[in-house]
N, C-alpha and C positions, 0 to 999 in steps of 0.2 A: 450593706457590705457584702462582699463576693469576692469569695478567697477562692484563688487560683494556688497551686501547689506543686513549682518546680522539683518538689524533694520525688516526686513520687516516678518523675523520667528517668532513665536508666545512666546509671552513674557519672559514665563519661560521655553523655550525650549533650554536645554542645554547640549543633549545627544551627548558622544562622539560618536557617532557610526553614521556614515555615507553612505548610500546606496553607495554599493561599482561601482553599475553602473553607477549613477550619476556623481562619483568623476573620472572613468576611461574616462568617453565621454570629463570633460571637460579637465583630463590631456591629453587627444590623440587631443583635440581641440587645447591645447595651447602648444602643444610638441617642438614642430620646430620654435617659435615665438619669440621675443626679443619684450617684454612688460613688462608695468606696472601692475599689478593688486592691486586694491584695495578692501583692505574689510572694509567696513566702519562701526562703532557703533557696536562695539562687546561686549562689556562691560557685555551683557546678557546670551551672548552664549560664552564663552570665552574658553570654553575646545572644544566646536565644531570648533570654528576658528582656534586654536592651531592645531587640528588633519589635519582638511583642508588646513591649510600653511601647514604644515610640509607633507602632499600628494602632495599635487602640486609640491613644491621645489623638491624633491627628482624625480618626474616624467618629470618637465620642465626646464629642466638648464637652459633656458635662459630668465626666468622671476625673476622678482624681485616686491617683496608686502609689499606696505605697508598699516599697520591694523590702525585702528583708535580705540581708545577703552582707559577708564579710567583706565586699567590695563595691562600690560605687559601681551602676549600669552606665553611666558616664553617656546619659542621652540629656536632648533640649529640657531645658526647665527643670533639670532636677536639684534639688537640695540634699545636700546630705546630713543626717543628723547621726551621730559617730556617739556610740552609746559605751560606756567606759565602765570601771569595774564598781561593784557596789563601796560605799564607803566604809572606809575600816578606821576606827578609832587609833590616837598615836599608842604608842608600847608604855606604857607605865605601870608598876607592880600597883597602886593605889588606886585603879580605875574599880570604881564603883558599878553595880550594875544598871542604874539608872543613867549616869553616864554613857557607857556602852549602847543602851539602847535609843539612844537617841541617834544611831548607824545605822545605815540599811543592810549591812553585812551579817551584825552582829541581828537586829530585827530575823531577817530569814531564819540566819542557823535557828532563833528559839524556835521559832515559827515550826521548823520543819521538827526539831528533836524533839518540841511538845508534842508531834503528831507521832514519832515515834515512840516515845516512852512518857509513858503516863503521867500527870503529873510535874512534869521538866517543868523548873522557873529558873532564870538566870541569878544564881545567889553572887554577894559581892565578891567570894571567894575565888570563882569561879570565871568573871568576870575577863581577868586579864588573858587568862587561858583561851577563854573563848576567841580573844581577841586575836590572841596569837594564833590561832587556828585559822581565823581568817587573812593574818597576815602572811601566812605560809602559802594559803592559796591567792593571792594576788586580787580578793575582791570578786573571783569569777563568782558567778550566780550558780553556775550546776556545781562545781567542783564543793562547794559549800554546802548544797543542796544533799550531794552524797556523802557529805561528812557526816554529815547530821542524821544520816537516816545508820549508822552506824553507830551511832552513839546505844543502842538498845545492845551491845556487845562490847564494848570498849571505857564509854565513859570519857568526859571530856580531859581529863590528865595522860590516859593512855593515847587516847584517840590523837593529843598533840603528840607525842612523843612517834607513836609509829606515822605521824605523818611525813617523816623524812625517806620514806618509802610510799611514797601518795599513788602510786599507780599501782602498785598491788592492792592497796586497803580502797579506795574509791572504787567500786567496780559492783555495787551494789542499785543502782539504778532502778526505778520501777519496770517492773516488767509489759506495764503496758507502754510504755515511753518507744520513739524510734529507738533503734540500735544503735545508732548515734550519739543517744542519751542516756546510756545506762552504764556507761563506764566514762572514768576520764580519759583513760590513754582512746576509747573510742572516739569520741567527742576531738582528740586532738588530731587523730589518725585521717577522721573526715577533713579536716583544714589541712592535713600536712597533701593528702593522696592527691587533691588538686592543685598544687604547685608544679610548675615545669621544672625540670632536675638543678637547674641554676641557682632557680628560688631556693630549693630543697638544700644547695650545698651550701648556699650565704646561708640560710636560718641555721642550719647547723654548728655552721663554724661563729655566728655569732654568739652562741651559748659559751663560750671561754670570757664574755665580758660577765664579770657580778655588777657591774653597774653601771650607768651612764656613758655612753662612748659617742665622738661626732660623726662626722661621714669618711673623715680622713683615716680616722682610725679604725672603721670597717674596712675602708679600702685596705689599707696595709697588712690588715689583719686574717680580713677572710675572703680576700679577692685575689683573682689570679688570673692573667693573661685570656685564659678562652673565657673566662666569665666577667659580665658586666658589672661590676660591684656595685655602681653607682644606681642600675637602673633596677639590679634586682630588691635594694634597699629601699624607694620607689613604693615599687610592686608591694611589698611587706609590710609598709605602712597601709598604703592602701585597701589591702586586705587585715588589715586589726591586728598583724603579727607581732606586729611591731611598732610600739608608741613613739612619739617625737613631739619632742617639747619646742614650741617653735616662739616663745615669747624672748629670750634673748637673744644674744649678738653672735652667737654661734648655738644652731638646732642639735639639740641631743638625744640621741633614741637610747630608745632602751627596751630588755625583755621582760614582760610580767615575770615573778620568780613559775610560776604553774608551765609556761610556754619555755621559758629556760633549762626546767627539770628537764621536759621531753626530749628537745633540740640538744641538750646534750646528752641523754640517754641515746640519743639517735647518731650522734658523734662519736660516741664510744662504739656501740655495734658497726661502726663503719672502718672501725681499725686505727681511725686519724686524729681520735683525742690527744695523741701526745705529742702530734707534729703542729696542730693549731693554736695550744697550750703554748709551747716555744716559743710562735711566732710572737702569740699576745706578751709573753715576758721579754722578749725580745723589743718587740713595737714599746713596751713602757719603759723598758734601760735605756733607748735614745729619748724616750720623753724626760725622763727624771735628769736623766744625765744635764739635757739643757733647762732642768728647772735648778739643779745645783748649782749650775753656773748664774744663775739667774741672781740664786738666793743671796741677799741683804743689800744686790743693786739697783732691788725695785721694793717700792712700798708694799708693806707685809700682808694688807689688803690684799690689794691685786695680784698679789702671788701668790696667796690661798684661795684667792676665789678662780684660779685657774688651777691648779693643782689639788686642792682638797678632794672634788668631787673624785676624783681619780682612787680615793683611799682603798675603797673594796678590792679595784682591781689590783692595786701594788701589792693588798695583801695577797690575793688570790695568785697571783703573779710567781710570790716569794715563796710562798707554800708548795707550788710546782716546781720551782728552781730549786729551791733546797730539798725536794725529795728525792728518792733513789733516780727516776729518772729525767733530772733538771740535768742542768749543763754545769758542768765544775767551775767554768770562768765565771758565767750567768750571774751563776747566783750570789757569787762575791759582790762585784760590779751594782748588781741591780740592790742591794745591800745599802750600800755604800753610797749609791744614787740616792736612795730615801728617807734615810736619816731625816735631813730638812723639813719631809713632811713630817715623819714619824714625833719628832721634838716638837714641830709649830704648832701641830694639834693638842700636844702634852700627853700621847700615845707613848708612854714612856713603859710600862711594863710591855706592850706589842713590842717597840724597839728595840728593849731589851730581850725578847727571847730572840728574835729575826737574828741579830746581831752577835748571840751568843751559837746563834745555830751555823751561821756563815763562817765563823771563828772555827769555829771543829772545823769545819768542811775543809777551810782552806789549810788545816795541819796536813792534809794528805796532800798537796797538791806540791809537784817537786820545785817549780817556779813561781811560787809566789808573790804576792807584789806587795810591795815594803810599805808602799804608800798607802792602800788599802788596808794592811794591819793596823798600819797606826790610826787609822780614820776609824775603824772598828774598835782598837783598844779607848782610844778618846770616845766614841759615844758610849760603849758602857759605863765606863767612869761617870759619864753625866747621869746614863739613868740608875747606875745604882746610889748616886749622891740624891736624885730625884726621887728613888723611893726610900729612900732612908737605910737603903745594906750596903756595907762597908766592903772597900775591895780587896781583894788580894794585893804581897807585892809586884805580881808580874803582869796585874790588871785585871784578873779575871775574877769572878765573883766570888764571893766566900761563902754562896751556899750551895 
């Protein structure tokens, strides 16, 4: 094996053009050879490594490379083998540690904590915690790596709870590791720094989805006129940005929660969290609105399996409409849109605060719409009949 190491060329150095004598000493070095070659972290130089594979192969038949890189060199003969996050166990408060470790997520974290603190075994107690640690981190390999090596100051109960701040607490890296690999906001800064600003403003504004969304509703959502929503979406899968589940009848991407935290950490710093927020609450009041109309003239099947997956974001959606700066009509409207799901799921405590929260809102509001109170006085009645509390006489809850 003979590892070649694009990490080590200067950052934004990414010219095809290759000194033809460098490239000829090392096809005549490796001509007659049966090797490995590796090029590892190409991510930055991606057209140089493309021209350099595809010299080499044409000059040494009998080597074979493989490239390391968040994007396809997209040269003759290549395969690509698209390496996905380690496996994390489902959330269950009763996961044992035996169970647990039969994950490769949960496997590393002990691996690395036992290297940190002496002694560390994964007790059943302990277990589900860990898990959720790793569920916080989306499976990544380093993000988990730096959890872990943190656990000799925190402890796995703390260590989950500050991890709602993961880029301040992960920043503990080895010190002999690249720079790249000693923090997580490092680690993501290197993927974010080589995106052309298109990329950079689609991943950004994607971060307002909490969950699943298709290509229409990026379009709507975080495209706009000078930018190509379509091809930048594209580009982001291509480079591991961004997952896409392509086994049904419409392809659904989505952000690790780890890549999500940062893109919109980066959304906020940019001023434009609360204009992209909108649009996403906005993009889901015309979705729901036609799923309301929808509701009980299609099989109840096929109308949850189009609209359930949607639930994160109506919640995340209503949580931005109903705060200080959502929209007064919005948040009524988009209320009132989701009922349907909120009952078909039997999300009847979520429905009941949404709903009780839309109800204040809309007291202040001088023109309000008769029709929508009463669609809001009717669904709390259901769900406080649903959870067992008795209502007031003018509808509203008696606690």
């Amino acid at each position: 094996m003979h590892v070649l190491s694009p990490a080590r060329l200067p950052r934004h150095w990414d010219s095809p053009f290759i000194p033809r004598t460098r490239v000829a000493r090392l096809v005549e070095f490796l001509r007659n050879r049966r090797m490995l070659v590796v090029l590892d972290s190409c991510e930055h130089v991606a057209a140089t490594a493309a021209v350099l594979a595809g010299q080499l192969l044409a000059g040494a038949r009998g080597i074979h490379i493989l490239a390391t890189s968040r994007e396809p060199l997209r040269v003759e003969g290549e395969r690509v083998h698209r390496l996905g996050p380690l496996e994390v166990p489902p959330s269950s408060p009763g996961l044992t540690a035996d169970e647990a470790l039969k994950f490769s997520a949960i496997q590393l974290f002990v691996e690395r904590a036992s290297a940190c603190v002496d002694g560390f075994e994964l007790s059943d107690a302990d277990a589900p915690i860990v898990a959720d640690i790793c569920h916080k981190l989306s499976g990544v390999a380093l993000a988990i790596e730096l959890a872990a090596a943190r656990m000799d100051a925190f402890g796995v109960r703390q260590l989950s709870a500050l991890l709602d701040d993961r880029f301040r607490i992960l920043n503990q890296g080895r010190r002999t590791a690249q720079p790249r690999h000693r923090s997580l906001t490092a680690a993501l800064d290197w993927c974010y720094e080589y995106l052309p600003e298109d990329e950079r403003a689609v991943l950004r504004r994607l971060s307002v989805f909490a969950g699943a969304f298709t290509l229409q509703s990026a379009i709507a959502v975080a495209g706009e006129t000078k930018i190509n929503a379509v091809e930048a979406v594209a580009n982001l899968v291509a480079k591991s940005l961004v997952s896409a589940e392509v086994g049904g009848a419409v392809v659904q991407y989505r952000l690790l929660e780890t890549m999500r935290a940062y893109a919109m950490k980066k959304l906020t710093e940019s001023g434009k969290l609360d204009e992209f927020a909108r649009r996403h609450a906005e993009h889901h009041l015309d979705l729901f609105r036609q799923a309301e109309t929808e509701f009980g003239s299609r099989p109840a099947a096929d109308w949850l399996d189009d609209y359930a997956r949607r639930v994160d974001d109506v919640r995340s959606a209503l949580n931005w409409a109903l705060s200080p700066n959502g929209d007064d009509v919005g948040r009524v409207a988009l209320t009132v849109a989701s009922i349907p799901l909120w009952t078909s799921l039997l999300l009847m405590n979520e429905c009941h605060e949404f709903v009780k929260r839309a109800l204040a809102s809309q007291v202040a509001q001088p023109t309000r719409s008769k029709r929508d109170e009463m669609k809001l006085l009717g669904a709390l009645a259901i769900t406080q009949t649903a959870m067992g509390r008795p209502a007031s006489p003018n509808g509203h809850s008696s606690d």
